[in-house]
Steps between C-alpha positions, in 0.01 A plus 500: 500500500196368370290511181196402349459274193160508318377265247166494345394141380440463072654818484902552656680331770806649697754221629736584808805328422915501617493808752121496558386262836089489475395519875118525475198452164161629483215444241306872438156377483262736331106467590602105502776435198826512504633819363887514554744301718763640688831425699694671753862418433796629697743675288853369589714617222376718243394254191308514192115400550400275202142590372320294273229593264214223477363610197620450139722531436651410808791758579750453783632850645792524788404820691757593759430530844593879507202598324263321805352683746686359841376471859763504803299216676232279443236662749508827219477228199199330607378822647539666158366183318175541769467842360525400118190273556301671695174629291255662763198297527581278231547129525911465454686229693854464537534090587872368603564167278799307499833644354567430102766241437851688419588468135825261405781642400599450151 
């Protein structure tokens, strides 16, 4: 199973950690900028996703994985994260980058 993680930079950040394998990133470029990053992570045990609010004051929330929409493969993840940024005419780009580091356990 796979899911997608979305973080939106200054804003919130979701980290994949213990039961979460990122496979594959993308930056959503909008008309040029940056809008929202996201990573494709394979779901190998189900976990709690740890999502991090940017602004003040910063908040940390554990979300389990439960509550995430999940793909059976990663053709139908990219495929649906194709359709989420996919604007008619409009200038969106979905760019692969490299993976995020994984955070250190405690």
């Amino acid at each position: 199973m796979y899911v997608i993680l979305t973080s939106k930079p200054g804003q919130f950040r979701t980290e994949a950690g213990a039961g979460l394998q990122p496979v594959e990133a993308y930056d959503y470029l909008f008309y040029g900028r940056v809008r929202a990053q996201f990573v494709i992570a394979e779901l190998q045990a189900e976990t709690r996703v740890r999502l991090v609010d940017e602004t003040e004051p910063v908040t940390v929330n554990l979300v389990p994985s439960k509550f995430l929409e999940k793909f059976d493969t990663l053709e139908r993840a990219r495929a649906e994260l194709r359709h989420l940024c996919s604007f008619g005419h409009m200038d969106a780009v979905l760019q692969p980058r490299a993976l995020p580091p994984m955070p250190r356990a405690a």
